[in-house]
KERODREN-861043 format. One record per residue: residue in one letter; chain; z, y, x of N, C-alpha, C in turn. Coordinates in steps of 0.001 Angstrom, whole numbers, plus 500000, padded with zeros to 6 digits. Each point is the difference from the previous one (the first is absolute). Layout:
% KERODREN-861043
a|A|Z|Y|X|Z|Y|X|Z|Y|X
...
END
This chain:
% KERODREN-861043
x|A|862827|921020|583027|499355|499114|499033|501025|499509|498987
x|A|499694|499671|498349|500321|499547|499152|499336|499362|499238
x|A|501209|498903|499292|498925|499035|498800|499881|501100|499372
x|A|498436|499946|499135|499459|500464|499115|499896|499151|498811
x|A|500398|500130|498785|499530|499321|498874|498646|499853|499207
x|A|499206|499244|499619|498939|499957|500362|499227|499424|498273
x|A|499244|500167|499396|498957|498957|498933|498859|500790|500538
x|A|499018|499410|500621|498805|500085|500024|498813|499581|499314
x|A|500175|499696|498894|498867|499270|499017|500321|500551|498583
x|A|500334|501014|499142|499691|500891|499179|498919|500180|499158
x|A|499713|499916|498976|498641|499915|499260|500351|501468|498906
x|A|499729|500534|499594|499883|501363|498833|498977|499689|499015
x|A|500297|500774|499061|499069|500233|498558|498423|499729|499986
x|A|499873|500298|501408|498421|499846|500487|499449|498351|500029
x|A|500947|499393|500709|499237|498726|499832|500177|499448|498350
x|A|499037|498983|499822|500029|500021|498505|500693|498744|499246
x|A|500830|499196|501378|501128|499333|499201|501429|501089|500171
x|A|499739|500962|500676|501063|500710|500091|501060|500096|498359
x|A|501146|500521|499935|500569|501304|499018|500053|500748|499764
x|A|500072|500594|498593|499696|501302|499990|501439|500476|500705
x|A|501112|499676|500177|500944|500578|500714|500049|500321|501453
x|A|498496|499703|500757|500334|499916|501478|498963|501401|500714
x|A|500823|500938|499474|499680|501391|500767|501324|500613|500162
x|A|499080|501410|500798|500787|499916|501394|501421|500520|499591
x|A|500305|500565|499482|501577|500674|499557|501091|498520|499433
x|A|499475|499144|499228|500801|498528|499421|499598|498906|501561
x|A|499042|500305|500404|500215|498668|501073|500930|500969|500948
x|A|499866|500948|500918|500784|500569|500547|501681|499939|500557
x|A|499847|500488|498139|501497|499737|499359|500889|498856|500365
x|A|498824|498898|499651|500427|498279|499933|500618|499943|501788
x|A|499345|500129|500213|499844|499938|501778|501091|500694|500379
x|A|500237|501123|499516|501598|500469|500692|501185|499405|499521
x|A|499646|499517|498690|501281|499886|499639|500213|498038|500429
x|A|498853|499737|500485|500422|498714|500724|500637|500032|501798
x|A|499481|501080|500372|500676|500251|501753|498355|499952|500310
x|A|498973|499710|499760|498294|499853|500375|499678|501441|500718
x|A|500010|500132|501135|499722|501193|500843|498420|499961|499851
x|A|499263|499445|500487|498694|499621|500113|499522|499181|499043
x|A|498811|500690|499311|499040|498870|499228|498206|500657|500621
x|A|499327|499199|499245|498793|500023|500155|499594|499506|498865
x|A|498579|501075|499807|499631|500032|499131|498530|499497|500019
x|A|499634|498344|499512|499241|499049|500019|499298|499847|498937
x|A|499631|500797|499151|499069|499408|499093|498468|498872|500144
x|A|499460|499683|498970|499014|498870|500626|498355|500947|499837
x|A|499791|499847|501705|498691|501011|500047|500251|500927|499359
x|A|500847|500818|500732|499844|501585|499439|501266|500313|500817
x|A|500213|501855|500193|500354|500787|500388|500588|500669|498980
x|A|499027|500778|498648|500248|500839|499936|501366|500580|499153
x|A|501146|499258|500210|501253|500265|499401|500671|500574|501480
x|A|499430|499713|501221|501347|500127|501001|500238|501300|500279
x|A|499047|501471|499865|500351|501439|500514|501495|499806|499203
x|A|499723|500045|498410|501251|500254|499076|501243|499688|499834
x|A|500061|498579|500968|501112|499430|500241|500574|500057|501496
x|A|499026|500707|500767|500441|500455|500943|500302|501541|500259
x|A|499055|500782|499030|501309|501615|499528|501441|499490|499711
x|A|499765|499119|498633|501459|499770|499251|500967|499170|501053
x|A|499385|499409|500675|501141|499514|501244|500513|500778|500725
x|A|499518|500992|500878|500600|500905|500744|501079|500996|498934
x|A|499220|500333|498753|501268|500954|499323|501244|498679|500042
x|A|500058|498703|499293|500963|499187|499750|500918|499284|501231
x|A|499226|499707|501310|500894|500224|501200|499531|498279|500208
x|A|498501|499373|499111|500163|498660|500356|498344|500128|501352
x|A|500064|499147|501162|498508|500067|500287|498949|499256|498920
x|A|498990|500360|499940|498855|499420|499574|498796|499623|501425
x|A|499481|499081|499959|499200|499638|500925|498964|500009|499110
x|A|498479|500361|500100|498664|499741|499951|499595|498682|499719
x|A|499671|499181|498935|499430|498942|500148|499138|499285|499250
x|A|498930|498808|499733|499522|499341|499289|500381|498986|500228
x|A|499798|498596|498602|500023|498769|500303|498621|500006|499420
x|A|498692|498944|501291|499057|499884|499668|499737|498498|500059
x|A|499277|499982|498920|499613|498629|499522|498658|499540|500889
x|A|499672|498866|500804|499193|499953|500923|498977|499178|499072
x|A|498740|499494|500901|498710|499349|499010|500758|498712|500051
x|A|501097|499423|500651|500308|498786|500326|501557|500093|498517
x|A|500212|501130|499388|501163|500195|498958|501100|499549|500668
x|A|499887|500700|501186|501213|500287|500511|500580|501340|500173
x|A|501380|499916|499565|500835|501385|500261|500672|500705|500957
x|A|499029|501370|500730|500842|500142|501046|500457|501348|500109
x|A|501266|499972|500125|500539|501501|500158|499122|500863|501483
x|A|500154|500963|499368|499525|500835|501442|500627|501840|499512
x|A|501341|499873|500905|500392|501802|500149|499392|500623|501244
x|A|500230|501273|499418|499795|501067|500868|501359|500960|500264
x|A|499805|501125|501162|500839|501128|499956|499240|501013|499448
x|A|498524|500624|499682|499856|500679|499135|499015|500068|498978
x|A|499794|500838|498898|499080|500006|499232|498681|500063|500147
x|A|499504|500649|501360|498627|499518|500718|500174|498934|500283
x|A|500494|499300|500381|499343|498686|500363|499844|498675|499068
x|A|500984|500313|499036|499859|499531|498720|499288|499678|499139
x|A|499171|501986|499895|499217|499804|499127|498751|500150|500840
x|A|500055|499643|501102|498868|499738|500900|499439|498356|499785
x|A|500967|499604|499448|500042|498349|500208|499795|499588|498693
x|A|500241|501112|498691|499688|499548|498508|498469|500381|500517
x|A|499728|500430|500405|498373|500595|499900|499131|498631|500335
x|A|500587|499976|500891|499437|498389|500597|499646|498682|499050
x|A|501381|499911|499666|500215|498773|498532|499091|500580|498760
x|A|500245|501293|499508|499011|500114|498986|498858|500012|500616
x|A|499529|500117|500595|498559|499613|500839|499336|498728|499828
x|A|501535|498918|499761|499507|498806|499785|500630|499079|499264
x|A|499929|500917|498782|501005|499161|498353|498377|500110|499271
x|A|500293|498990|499423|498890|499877|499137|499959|501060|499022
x|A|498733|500530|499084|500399|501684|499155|499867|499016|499208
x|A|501029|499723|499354|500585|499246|498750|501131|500969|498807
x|A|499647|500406|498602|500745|500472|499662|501291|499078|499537
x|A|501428|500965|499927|501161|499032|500091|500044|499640|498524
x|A|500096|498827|499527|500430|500010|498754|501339|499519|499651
x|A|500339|501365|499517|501710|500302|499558|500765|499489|499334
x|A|498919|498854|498614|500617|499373|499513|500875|499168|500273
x|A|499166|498829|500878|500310|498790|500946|500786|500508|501442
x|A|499926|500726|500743|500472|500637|501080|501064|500784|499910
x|A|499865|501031|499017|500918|501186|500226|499517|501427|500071
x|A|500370|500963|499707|499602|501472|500519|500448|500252|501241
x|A|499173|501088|500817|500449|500242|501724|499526|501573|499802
x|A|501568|500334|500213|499979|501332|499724|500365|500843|501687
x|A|499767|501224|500211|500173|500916|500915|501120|500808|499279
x|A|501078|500354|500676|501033|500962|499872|500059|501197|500692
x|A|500916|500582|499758|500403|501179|500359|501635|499819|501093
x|A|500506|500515|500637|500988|500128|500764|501162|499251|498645
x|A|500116|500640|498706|501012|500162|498951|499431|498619|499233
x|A|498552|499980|500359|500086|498301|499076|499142|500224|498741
x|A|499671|501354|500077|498992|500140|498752|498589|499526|500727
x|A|499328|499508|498574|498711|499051|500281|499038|501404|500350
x|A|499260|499685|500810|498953|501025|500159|498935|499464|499934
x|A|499567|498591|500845|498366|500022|499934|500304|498412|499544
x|A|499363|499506|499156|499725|498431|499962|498513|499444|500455
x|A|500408|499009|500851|498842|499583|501018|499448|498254|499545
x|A|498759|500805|499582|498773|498747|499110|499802|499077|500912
x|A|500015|499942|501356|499476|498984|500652|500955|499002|500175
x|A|499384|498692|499904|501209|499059|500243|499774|499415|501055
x|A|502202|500104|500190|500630|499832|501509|499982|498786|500311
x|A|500480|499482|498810|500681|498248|500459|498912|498917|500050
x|A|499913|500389|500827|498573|498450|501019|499764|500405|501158
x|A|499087|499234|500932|499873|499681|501113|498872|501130|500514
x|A|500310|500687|500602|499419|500804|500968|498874|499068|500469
x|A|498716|500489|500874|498700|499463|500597|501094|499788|501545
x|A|501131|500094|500270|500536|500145|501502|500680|498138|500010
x|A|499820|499872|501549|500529|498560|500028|501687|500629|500569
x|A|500611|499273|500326|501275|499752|500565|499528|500868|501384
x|A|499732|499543|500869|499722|500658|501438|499637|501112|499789
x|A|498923|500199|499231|499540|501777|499831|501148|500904|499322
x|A|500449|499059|499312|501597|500747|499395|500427|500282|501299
x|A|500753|499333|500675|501152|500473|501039|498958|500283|501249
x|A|499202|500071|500456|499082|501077|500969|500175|501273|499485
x|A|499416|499938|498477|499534|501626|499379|501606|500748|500140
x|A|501197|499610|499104|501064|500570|500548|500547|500098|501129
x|A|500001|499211|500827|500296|500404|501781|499453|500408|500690
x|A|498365|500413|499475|499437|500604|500861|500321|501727|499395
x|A|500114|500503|499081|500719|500993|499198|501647|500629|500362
x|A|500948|499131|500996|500928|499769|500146|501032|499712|499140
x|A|499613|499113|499130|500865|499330|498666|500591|498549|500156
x|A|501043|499758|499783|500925|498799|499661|499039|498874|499023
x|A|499791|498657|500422|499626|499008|499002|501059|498622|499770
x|A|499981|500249|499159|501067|498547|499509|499365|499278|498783
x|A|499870|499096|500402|499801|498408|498886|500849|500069|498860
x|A|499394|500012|498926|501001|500335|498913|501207|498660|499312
x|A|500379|500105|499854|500935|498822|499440|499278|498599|499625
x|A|499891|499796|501620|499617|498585|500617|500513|498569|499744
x|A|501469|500307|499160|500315|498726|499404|499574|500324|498355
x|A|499610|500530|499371|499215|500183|498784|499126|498524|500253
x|A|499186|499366|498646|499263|499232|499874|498481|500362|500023
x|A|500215|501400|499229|498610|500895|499564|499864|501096|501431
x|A|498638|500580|499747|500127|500899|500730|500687|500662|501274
x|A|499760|498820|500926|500887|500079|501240|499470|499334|500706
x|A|500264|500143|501523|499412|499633|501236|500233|498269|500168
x|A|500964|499457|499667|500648|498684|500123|499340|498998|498682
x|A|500084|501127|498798|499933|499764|498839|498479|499650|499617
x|A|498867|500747|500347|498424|499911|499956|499612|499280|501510
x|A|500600|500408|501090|499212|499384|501121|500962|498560|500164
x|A|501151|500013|499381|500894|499120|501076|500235|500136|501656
x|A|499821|500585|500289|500402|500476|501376|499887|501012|500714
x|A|500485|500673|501225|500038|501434|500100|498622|499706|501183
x|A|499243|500611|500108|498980|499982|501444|500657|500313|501102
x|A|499668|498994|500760|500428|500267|501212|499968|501506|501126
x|A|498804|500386|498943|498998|501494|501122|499997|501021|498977
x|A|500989|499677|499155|500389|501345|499332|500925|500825|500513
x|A|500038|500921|499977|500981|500987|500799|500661|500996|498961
x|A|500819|499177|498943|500422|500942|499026|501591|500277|500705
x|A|500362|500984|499665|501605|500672|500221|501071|499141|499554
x|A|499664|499266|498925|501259|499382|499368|499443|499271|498970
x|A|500889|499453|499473|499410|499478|498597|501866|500425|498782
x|A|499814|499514|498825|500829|500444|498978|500494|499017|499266
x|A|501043|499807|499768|500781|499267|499280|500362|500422|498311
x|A|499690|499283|499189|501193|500749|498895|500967|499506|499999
x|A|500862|500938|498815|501283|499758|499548|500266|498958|499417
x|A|498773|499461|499033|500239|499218|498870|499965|499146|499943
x|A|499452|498721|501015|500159|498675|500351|500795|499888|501296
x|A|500633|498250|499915|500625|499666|500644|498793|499840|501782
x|A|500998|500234|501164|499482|500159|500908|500089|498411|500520
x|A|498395|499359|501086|499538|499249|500210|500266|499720|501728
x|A|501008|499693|500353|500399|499465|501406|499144|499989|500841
x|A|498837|498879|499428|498836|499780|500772|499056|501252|500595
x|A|499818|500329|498553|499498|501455|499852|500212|500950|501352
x|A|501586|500071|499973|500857|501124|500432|499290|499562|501906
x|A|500000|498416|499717|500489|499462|501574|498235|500530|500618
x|A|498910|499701|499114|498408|500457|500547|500144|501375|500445
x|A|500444|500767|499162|500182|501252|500345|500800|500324|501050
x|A|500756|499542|500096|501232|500313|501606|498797|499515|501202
x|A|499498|498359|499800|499663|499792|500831|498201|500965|500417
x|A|499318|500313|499048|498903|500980|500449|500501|500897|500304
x|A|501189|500675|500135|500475|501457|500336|499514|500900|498921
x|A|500299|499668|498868|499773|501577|498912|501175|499233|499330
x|A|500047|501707|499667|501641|500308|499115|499557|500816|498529
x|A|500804|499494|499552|500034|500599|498651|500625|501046|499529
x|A|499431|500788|499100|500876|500965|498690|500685|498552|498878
x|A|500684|501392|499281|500522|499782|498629|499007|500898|498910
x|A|499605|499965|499245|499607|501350|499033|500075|499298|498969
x|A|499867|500784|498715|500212|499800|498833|498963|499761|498931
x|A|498910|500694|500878|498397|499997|498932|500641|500193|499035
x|A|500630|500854|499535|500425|500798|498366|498715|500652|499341
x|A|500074|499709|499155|499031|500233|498676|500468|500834|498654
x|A|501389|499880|500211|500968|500702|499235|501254|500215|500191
x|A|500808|500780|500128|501236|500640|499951|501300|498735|500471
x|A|499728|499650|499128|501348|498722|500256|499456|498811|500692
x|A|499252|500044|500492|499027|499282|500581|500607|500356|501954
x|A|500052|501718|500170|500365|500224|500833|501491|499334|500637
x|A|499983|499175|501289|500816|499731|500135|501221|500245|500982
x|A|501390|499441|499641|500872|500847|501095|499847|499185|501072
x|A|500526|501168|501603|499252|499942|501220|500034|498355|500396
x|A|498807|499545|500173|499510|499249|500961|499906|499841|501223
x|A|499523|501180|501061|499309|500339|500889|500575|501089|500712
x|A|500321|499675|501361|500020|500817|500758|499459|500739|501367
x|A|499510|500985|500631|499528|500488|500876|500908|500515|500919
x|A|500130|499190|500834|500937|500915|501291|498874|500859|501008
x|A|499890|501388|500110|498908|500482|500463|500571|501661|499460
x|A|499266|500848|500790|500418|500899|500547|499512|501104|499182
x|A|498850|499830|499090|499277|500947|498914|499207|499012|499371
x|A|499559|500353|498436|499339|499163|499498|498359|500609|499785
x|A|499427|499423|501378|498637|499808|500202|499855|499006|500435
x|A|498275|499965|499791|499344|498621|500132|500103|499415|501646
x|A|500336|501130|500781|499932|499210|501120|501885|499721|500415
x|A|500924|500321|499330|500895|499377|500241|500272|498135|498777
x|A|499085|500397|498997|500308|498644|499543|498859|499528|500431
x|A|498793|499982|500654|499176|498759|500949|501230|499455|500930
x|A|500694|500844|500914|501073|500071|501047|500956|499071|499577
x|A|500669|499961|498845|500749|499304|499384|499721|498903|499442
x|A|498837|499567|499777|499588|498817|499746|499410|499163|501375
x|A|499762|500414|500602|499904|499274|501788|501583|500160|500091
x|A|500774|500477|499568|501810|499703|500340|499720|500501|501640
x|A|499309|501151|500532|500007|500388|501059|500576|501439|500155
x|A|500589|500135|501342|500435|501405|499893|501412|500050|499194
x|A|500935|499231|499740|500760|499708|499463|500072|500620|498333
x|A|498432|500042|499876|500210|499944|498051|499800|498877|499725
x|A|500464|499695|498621|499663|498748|499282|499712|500066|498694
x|A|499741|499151|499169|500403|499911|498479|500549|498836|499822
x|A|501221|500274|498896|501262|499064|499395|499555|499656|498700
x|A|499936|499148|499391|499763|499314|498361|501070|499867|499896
x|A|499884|499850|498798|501636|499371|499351|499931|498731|500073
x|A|498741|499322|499731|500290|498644|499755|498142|499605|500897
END
């Protein structure tokens, strides 16, 4: 076993606050040339950027993990990876099942484009991502664990769009994997001390939206391959994996 370097919260061209700089050959890039072994690729309700960045990962030598960040009916954000593209896009099927058919408007939002491995635009996708799925919180993290997928609470010290942030508190009879920290605010003792004391542990990720946005390593995985069932493993700190934050 070894630390693994880790951003799990990644957004691309697809979501529609994204950049146009965040496909797969320039984010990639970014990622090696920070030490970032592992990212994941999280856009909001949607999939369909991760095949391309997971070709272009294996040629570039970085992992890519499978993933969405889905916005719940409660506008909360929750990561959920996978180890492969079935189950992924087993799980976009689901969410578009239950996004409202709203067209996106690009003005106010953004364009949400589909790429290619190289980053050329191929399909641009009319439906809009950024809102709340018909799914509550629980049906979120059932639907991915019952799929065998990772769920994490998205950056829970956020004000907006977060578990702490919309509910003020984590449920007791939730059974999520972890929850997420960002980079960008100062960290909350108290915070830190609820969380020690319920027994869930946290990531670091970056929720990058753009390039420089991506940040240097945060996060580490001591664990033996990077699948979902060695970082569940590592977040119970059982089996002697763990995960390390920087801060």
């Amino acid at each position: 076993m070894r630390e693994w370097i880790l951003d799990l919260h990644i957004h691309t061209i697809l979501s529609p606050c994204g950049g146009d700089d965040m496909v797969p050959p320039l984010v990639l890039a970014r990622a090696k040339e920070l030490g970032i072994e592992v990212i994941a690729v999280t856009d909001h309700n949607s999939a369909e950027n991760v095949q391309a960045f997971m070709i272009k990962g294996r040629e570039m030598g970085v992992v890519v993990l499978p993933g969405m960040e889905v916005q719940t009916k409660e506008d909360v954000h929750m990561v959920c990876l996978f180890d492969t593209l079935e189950q992924v896009f087993a799980w976009q099927e689901i969410v578009y099942q239950h996004l409202p058919d709203l067209k996106n408007k690009k003005g106010s939002f953004g364009e949400q484009w589909v790429v290619n491995c190289e980053g050329n635009k191929v399909t641009e996708v009319e439906r809009l991502l950024l809102m709340g799925a018909d799914l509550s919180i629980d049906e979120v993290v059932k639907g991915v664990q019952d799929l065998g997928g990772l769920c994490i609470a998205a950056h829970i010290d956020r004000k907006v769009f977060s578990l702490l942030g919309n509910l003020g508190f984590i449920p007791v009879d939730l059974p999520i994997d972890g929850v997420e920290l960002t980079p960008h605010l100062p960290r909350s003792q108290a915070q830190l001390n609820q969380l020690r004391e319920r027994g869930i542990h946290h990531l670091v990720s970056s929720d990058a939206h753009w390039l420089d946005s991506i940040y240097p390593p945060q996060c580490f995985a001591f664990i033996e391959e990077c699948t979902i069932k060695e970082l569940k493993t590592a977040l119970l700190k059982k089996d002697g994996r763990y995960i390390r934050t920087i801060r």
